[in-house]
C-alpha positions as CSV (number, residue, x, y, z in Angstrom):
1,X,0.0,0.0,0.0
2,X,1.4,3.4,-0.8
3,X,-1.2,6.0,0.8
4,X,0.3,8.6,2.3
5,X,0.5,11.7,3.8
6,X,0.8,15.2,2.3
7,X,3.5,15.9,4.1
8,X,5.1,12.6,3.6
9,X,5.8,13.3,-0.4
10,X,6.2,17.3,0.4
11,X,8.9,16.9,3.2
12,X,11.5,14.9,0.6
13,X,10.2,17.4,-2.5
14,X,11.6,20.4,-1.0
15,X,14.9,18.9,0.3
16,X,15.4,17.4,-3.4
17,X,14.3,20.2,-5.5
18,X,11.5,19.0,-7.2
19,X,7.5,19.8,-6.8
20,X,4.8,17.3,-6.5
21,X,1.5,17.6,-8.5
22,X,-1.8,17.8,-7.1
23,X,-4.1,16.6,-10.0
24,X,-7.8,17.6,-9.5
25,X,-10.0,14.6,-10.2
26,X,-13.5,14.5,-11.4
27,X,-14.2,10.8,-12.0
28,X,-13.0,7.1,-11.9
29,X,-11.1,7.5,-15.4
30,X,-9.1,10.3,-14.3
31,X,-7.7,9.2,-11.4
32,X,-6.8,5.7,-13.1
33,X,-5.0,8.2,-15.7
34,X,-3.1,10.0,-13.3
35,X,-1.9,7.1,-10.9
36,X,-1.0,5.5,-14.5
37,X,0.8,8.5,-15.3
38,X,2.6,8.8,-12.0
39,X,3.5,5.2,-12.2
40,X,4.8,5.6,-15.7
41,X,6.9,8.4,-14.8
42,X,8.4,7.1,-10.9
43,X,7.1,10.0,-9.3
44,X,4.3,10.6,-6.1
45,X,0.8,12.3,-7.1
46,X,-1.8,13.7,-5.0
47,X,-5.3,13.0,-6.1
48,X,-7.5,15.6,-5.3
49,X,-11.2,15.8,-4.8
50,X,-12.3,19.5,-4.9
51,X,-16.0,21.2,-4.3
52,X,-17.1,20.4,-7.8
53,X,-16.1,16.5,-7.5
54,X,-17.4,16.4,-4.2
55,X,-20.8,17.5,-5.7
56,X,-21.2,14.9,-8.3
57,X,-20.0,12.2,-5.8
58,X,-19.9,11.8,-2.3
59,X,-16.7,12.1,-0.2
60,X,-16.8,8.5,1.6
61,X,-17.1,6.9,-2.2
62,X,-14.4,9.5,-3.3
63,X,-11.9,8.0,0.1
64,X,-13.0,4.6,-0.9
65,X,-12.1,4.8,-5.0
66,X,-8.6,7.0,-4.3
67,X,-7.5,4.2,-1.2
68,X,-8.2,1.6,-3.5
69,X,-5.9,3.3,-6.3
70,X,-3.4,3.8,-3.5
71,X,-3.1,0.3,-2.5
72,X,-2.2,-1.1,-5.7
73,X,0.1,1.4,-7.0
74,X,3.9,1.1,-7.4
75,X,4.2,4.9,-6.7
76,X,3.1,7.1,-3.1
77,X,-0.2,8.7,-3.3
78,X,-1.8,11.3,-1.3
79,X,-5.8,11.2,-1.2
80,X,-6.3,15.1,-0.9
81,X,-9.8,17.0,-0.2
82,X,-9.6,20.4,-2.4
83,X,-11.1,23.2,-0.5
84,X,-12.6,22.2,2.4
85,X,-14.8,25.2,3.7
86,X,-16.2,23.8,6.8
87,X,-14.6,21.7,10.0
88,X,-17.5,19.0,9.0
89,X,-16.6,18.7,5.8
90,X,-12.9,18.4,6.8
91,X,-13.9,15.6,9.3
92,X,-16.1,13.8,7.2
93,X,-13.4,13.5,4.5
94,X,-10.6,12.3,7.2
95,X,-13.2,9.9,8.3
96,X,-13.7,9.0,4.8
97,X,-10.0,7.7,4.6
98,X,-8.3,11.1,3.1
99,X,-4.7,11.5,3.7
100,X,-4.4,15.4,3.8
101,X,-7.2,18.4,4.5
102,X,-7.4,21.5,2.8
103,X,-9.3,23.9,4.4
104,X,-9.9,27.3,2.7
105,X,-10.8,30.0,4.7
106,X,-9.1,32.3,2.5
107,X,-11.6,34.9,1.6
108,X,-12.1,35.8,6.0
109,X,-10.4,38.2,8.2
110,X,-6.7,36.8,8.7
111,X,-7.2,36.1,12.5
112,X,-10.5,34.1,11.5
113,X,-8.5,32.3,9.3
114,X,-5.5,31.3,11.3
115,X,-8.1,30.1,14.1
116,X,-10.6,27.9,11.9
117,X,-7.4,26.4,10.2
118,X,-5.5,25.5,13.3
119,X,-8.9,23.9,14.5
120,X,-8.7,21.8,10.8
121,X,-4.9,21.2,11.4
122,X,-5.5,19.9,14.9
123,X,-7.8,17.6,14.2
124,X,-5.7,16.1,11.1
125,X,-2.6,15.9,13.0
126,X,-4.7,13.8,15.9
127,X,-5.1,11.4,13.3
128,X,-2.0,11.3,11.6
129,X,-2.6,12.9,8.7
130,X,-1.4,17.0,6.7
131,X,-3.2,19.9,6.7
132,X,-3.0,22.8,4.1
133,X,-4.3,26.4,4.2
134,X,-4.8,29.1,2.2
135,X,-3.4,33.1,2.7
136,X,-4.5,35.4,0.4
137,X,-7.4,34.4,-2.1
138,X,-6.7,32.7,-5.1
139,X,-9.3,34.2,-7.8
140,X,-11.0,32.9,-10.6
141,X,-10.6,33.6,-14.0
142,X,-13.7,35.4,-15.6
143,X,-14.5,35.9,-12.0
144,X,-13.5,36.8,-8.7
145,X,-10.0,38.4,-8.6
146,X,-6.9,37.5,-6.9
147,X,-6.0,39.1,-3.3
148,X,-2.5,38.5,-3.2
149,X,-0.5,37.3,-0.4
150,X,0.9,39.6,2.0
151,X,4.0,37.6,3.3
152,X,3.6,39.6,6.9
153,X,0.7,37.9,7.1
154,X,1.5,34.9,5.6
155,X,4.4,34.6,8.2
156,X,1.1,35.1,10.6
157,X,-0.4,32.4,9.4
158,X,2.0,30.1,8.6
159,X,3.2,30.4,12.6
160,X,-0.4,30.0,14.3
161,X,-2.4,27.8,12.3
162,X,0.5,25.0,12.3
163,X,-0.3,23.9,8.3
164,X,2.0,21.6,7.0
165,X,1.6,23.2,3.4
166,X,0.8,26.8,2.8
167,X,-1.4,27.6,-0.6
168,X,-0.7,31.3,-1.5
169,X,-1.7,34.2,-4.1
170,X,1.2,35.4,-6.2
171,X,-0.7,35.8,-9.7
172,X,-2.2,32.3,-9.5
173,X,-5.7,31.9,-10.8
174,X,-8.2,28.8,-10.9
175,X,-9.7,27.8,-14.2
176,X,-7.2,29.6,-17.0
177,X,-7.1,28.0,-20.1
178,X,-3.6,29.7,-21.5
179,X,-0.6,30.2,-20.5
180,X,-0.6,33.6,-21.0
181,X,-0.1,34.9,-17.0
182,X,2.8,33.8,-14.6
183,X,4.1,34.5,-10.9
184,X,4.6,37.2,-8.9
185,X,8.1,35.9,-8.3
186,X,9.4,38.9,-6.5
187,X,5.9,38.4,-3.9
188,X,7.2,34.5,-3.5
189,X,10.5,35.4,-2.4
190,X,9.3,37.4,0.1
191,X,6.9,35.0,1.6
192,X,9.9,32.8,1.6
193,X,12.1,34.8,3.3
194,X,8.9,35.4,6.1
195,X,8.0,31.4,6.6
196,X,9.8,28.2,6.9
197,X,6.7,26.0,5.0
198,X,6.2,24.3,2.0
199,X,4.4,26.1,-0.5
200,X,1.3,25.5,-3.1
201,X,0.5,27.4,-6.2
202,X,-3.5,26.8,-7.0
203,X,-4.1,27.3,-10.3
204,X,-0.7,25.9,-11.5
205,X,-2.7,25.2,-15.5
206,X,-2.4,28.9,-16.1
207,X,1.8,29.3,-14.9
208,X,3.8,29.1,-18.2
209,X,5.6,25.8,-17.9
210,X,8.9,26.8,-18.3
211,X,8.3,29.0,-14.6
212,X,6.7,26.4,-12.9
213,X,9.8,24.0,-14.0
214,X,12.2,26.7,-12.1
215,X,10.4,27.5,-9.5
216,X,9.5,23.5,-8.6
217,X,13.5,23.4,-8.6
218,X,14.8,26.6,-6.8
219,X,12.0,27.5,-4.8
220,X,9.7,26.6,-1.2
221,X,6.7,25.7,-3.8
222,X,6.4,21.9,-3.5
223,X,3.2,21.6,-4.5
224,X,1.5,22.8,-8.1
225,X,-2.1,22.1,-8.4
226,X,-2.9,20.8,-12.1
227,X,-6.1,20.8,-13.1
228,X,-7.8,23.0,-15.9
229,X,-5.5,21.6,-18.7
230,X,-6.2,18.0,-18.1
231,X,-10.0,18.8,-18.2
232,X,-9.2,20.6,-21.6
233,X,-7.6,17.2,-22.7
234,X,-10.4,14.6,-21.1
235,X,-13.0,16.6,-22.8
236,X,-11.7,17.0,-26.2
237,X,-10.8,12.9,-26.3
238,X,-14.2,12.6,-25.1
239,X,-15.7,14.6,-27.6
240,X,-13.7,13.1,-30.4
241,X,-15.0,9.5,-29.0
242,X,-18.4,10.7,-29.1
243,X,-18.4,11.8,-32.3
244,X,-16.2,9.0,-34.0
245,X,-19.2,6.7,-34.0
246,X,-22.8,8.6,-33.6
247,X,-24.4,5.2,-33.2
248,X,-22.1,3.5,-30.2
249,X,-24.3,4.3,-27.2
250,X,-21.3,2.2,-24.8
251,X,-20.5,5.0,-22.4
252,X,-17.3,2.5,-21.2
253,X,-16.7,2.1,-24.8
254,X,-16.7,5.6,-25.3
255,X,-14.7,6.9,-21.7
256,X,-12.1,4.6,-22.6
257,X,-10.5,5.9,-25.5
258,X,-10.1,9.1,-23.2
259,X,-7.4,7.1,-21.2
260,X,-4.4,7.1,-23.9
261,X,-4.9,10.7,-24.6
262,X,-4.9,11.7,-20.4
263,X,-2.2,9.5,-19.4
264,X,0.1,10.8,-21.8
265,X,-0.5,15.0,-21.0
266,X,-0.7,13.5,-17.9
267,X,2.7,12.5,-17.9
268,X,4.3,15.5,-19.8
269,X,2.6,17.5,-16.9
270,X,4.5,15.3,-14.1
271,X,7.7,15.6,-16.4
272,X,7.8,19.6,-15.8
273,X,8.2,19.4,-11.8
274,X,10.4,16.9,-11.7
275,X,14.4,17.1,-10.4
276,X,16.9,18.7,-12.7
C-alpha cells in the first residue's frame, strides 16, 4: 500500500528540489490516468477531490475509489480534499479515509482564518494525517480576482495555524485555459524569506511551464495544483470519442478511449516538476 501523507511526499520534494503535483480529479477515469501516469513516470501524485467533485459524488465513495488506487500502486499517493470550507466537511473527508485536508478560509479576516485552520490542522494531526491552508485568495478567471498574499501575514499564518503546506496568491488563478499569465516571483521570495513551510500554487494550469519547472527546482513551492488543462484534454478525447461513432451508445466504450490521450498530457505534466 502506498497511501500517504501530504507531508510525507512534500517533506523529501523540498529537500530534493522538485514539486509534486496535485491533479484535480473528477471521476474514476481520471484518477486511473493520473496514478498511470505517476506510475509511468516514478514520481508521487496527489489525487484531489475539490468542491465540484465532491458535488457529483460523495466524499466517503471518493476516500473509498482514491485508497483503492493507493493500495495497488507502485508509486506514493496522497488522497487530498480540495477546499474544504467547513470543519465537517474536513472531518467527514478524514473519516472517509483522506490523507491530507485542505481547508480554505481564504476569503475571512486573517485572524479568523488562522483560528478555523488551526482547529482543521489539529484535528488532522490527531489522526496522523497533513493539513494545508490558504493566505490570500486565489481568484478565478472570468471571476473573482486574486488578493495577493501579503507575506507579513502569511508569516502570521503560517506560525499559528501550524499547516504543514501553505497555498498562497502570487498571480495564481483557478480555471485559466492559456498560459498567458505567470508568478509574482518577486511576492514568492518574500513570503519565503517570512516562513519556513512548504508552498502550493493553486491554479498551477495557467503558470507558463517553463516557470513552474524553475520554480519546482529553486523554490519553497512543493506543490503545483494541475487541473484545468487535463479537463481541456479529457474533454476533447471525449468529444472526439463521441463523435467517431454517432451510433455506439457504450458510455465504457466511449470513456475509454479518453485514457491514452490523459495519461500521456498527464505524464508531460508530471515531467515539468520533476528534479533537474
Amino acid at each position: 500500500m502506498t497511501l500517504v501523507t501530504l507531508k510525507e511526499v512534500l517533506k523529501p520534494a523540498r529537500s530534493g528540489g522538485y514539486a509534486v503535483a496535485g491533479l484535480v480529479t473528477l471521476g474514476w477515469e481520471d484518477m486511473c490516468a493520473y496514478v498511470e501516469a505517476a506510475e509511468l513516470e516514478q514520481v508521487p501524485v496527489i489525487l484531489q477531490a475539490g468542491p465540484s467533485c465532491r458535488a457529483h459524488t460523495p466524499l466517503p465513495i471518493l476516500g473509498k475509489m482514491f485508497r483503492y488506487l493507493a493500495e495497488g500502486a507502485s508509486v506514493p499517493v496522497v488522497a487530498h480534499l480540495d477546499h474544504g470550507y467547513k470543519f465537517d466537511e474536513c472531518k467527514l473527508a478524514l473519516e472517509s479515509g483522506f490523507t491530507s485536508l485542505m481547508f480554505d478560509g481564504s476569503k475571512k479576516p486573517l485572524q479568523q482564518n488562522i483560528d478555523e485552520t488551526a482547529e482543521v490542522a489539529e484535528l488532522a494531526h490527531s489522526a496522523g494525517i497533513s493539513c494545508e491552508g490558504e493566505i490570500g485568495f486565489v481568484g478565478y478567471s472570468g471571476g473573482e480576482k486574486s488578493s495577493g498574499t501579503d507575506p507579513s501575514e502569511a508569516a502570521k499564518f503560517a506560525e499559528d495555524s501550524h499547516v504543514d503546506a501553505m497555498a498562497i496568491s502570487v498571480g495564481n488563478v483557478h480555471l485559466q485555459t492559456d498560459k498567458s499569465g505567470g508568478l509574482d516571483e518577486e511576492r514568492i521570495r518574500a513570503i519565503e524569506a517570512a516562513c519556513d513551510v512548504p508552498l502550493v500554487i493553486h491554479g498551477g494550469s495557467g503558470v507558463p511551464t517553463d516557470q513552474r519547472r524553475r520554480l519546482a527546482r529553486t523554490s519553497s513551492i512543493c506543490k503545483f495544483n494541475i487541473g484545468t488543462e487535463l479537463r481541456v484534454v479529457f474533454g476533447t478525447a471525449l468529444r472526439s470519442s463521441v463523435l467517431s461513432n454517432l451510433d455506439r451508445f457504450d458510455r465504457v466504450a466511449i470513456l475509454k478511449e479518453t485514457q491514452a490521450p490523459l495519461v500521456a498530457a498527464t505524464r508531460q505534466v508530471l515531467r515539468s516538476f520533476k528534479p533537474a
